[in-house]
N, C-alpha and C positions, 0 to 999 in steps of 0.2 A: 457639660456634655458637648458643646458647641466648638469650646476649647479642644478637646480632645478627638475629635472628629478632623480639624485646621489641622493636629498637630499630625495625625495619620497618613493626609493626604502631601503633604509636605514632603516633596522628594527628597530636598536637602539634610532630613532628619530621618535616622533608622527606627523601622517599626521594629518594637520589641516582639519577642518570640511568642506571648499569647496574640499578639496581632495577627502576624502570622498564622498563627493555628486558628482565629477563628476566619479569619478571610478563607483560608483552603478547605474550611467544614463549610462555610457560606458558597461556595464556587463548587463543593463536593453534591449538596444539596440542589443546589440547580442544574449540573449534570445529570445527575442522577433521574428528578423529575423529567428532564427532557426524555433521557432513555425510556422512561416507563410508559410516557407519551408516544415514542417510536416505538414503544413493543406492545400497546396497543393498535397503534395504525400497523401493525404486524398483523395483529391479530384478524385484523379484517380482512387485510392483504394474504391470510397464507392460504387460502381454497385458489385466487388464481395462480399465484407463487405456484404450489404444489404442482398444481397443472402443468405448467410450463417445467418445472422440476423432472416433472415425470416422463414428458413429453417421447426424450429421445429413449426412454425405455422401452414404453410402447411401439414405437417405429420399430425396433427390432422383432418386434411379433408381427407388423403388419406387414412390413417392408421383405423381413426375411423367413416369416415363419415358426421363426422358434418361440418357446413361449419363457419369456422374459417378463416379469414383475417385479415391483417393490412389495416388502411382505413385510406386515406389523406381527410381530414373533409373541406377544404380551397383550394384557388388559390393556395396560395401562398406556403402552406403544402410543397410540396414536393422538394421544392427550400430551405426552412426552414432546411426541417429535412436533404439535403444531406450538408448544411452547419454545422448544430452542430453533423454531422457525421463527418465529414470531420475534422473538429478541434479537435474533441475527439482523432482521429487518429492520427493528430498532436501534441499532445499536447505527445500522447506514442513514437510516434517516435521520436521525438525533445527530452526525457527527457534525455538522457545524457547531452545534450547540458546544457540546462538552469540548470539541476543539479551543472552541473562542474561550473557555474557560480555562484551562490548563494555559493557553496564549495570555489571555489577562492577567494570572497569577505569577506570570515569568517574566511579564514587562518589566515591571520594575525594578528587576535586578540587572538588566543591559543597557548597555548603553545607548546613547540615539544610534550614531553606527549600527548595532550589532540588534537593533529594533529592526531597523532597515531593513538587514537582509533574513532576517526571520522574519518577519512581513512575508517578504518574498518569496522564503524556500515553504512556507505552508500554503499559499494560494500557488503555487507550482506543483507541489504533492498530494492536494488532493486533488485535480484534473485530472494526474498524471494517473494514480490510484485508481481512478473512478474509473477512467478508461481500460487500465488495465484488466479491472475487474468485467469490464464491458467484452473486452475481447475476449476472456476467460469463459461469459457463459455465450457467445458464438462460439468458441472452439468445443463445448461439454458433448455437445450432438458426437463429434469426431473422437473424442476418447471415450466415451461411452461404446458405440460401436466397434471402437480398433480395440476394445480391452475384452469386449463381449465374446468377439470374433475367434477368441481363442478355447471357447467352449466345446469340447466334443460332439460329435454326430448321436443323435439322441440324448443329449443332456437336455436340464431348463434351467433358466438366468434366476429363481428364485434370492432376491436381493432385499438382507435385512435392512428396511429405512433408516438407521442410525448408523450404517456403514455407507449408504448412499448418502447421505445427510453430509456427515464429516467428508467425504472423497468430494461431494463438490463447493464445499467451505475452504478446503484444502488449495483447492483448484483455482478457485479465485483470489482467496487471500494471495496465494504464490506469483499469480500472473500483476494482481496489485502493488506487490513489493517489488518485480522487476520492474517495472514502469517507475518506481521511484530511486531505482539507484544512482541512475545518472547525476538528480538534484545532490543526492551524498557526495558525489565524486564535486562537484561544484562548490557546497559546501566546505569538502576538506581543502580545495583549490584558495578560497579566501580565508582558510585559518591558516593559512601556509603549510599548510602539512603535505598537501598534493600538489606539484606542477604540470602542466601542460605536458611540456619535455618527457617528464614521465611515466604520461597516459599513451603518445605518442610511441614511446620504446615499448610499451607492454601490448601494441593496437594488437598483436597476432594473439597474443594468450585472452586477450576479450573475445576476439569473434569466435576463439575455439569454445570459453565460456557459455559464450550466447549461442551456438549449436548445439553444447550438450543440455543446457536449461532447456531450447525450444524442444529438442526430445524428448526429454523428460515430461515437461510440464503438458505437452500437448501428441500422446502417443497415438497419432495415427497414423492410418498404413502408409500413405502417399505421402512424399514430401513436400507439395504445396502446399500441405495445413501446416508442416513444420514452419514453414519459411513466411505463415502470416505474424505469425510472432518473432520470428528473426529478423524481417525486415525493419521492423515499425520500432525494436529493440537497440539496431543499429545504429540508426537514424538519432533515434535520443541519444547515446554514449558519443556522436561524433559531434552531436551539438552540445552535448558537456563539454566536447574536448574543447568547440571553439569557444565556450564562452570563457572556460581557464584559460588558453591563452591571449584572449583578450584581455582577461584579466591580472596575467602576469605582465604583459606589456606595460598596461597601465601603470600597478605596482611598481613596475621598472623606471617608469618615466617620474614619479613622485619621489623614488627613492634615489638617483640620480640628482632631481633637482633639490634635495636636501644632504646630499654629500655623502649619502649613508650605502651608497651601492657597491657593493664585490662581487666581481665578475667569477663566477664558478671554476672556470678553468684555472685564475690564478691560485684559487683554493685546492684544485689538484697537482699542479704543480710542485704547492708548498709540500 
């Protein structure tokens, strides 16, 4: 047994295919337990959650008068909706956990290089995430009201929980994956698939991008709520760009001092 444990762990030797399958059912089980532990501390968590959930719905009854609610449409509704609360909230609190796991189960096919900078682009991505999603429920007050706002004279906001539920899941994941594109673009910068030069020739087709996403993602009336997401959007894509071209530099300078470098332009020439 002792044997075979040495022989496992032994980078220099390929683990056979049931190794494989039970380390990934071994790493699926301790995800899994973490989630269920975070969809517990959900469970506790979703009476103030909701609260705050709900918040900027009621401000349009107090604020403006109209009468705007969330409405459980079913029996079963509110037993439903504090369950896929409950796991949403699990699912953020456990993610270190099941990260580290999926991270652990991929090490050992990279190499130290390419540990290195996956290291780095996961401890980048989820700050970047986290924040985004941070910004997303400051901006929910502001599209709540600029979407409300389009309600007729004598109407009421009567809003089934499960379409409130998804619109600000939607809302956050979205503003969470913009915050993380820049580390892609960095990413593909060190697999050589993207250069600096590039990103640089495309800067005007980005910031039209990152206008129509901050509309999108954040529809309210005035444009300084647009431009808290645009700003803080921008800022990341030009510090992508500088760290690809610092990166290509670099590249340049290794690949020079090993004789292996071709100047672009003679390649258009050719």
């Amino acid at each position: 047994m002792k044997k075979n444990q040495k022989r496992t762990r032994n980078p220099d030797k390929r683990m056979p295919l049931t190794g494989h399958l039970l380390e990934l059912r071994n790493r699926a089980i301790v995800a899994a337990v973490a989630l269920v532990l975070g969809g517990v501390v959900g469970w506790f968590l979703y009476d103030p959650v909701l609260a705050l959930l709900q918040a900027p719905i009621e401000s349009i009854s107090l604020e403006e008068g109209r009468t705007a609610e969330v409405n459980f449409a079913s029996v079963a509704s509110p037993f439903d909706m504090k369950l896929k609360v409950s796991l949403f909230i699990g699912v953020l609190v456990s993610s270190p956990v099941w990260l580290w796991q999926v991270w652990a189960f991929i090490v050992p096919g990279l190499t130290k290089q390419e540990r290195k900078y996956a290291v780095g682009f996961m401890f980048a991505a989820i700050p970047l995430f986290l924040g985004g999603a941070a910004l997303a429920w400051f901006a929910l007050p502001n599209a709540v009201t600029a979407l409300t706002s389009f309600t007729p004279e004598g109407s009421t906001n009567i809003i089934p929980a499960q379409d409130y539920l998804s619109f600000v899941m939607i809302i956050i994941v979205t503003f969470g994956i913009a915050f993380v594109l820049p580390v892609l673009l960095v990413a593909l910068n060190m697999l050589g698939i993207l250069s600096a030069d590039m990103i640089r020739k495309s800067w005007r087709w980005i910031i039209v991008l990152i206008f129509v996403f901050a509309a999108i993602a954040s529809p309210a009336p005035d444009a300084l709520s647009m431009f808290f997401l645009v700003i803080p959007m921008a800022l990341l894509f030009l510090l992508a760009w500088v760290l690809c071209f610092l990166g290509d530099r670099r590249r340049k300078k290794r690949m020079i001092a090993e004789g292996t470098w071709v100047d672009p332009a003679d390649l258009e020439d050719d």
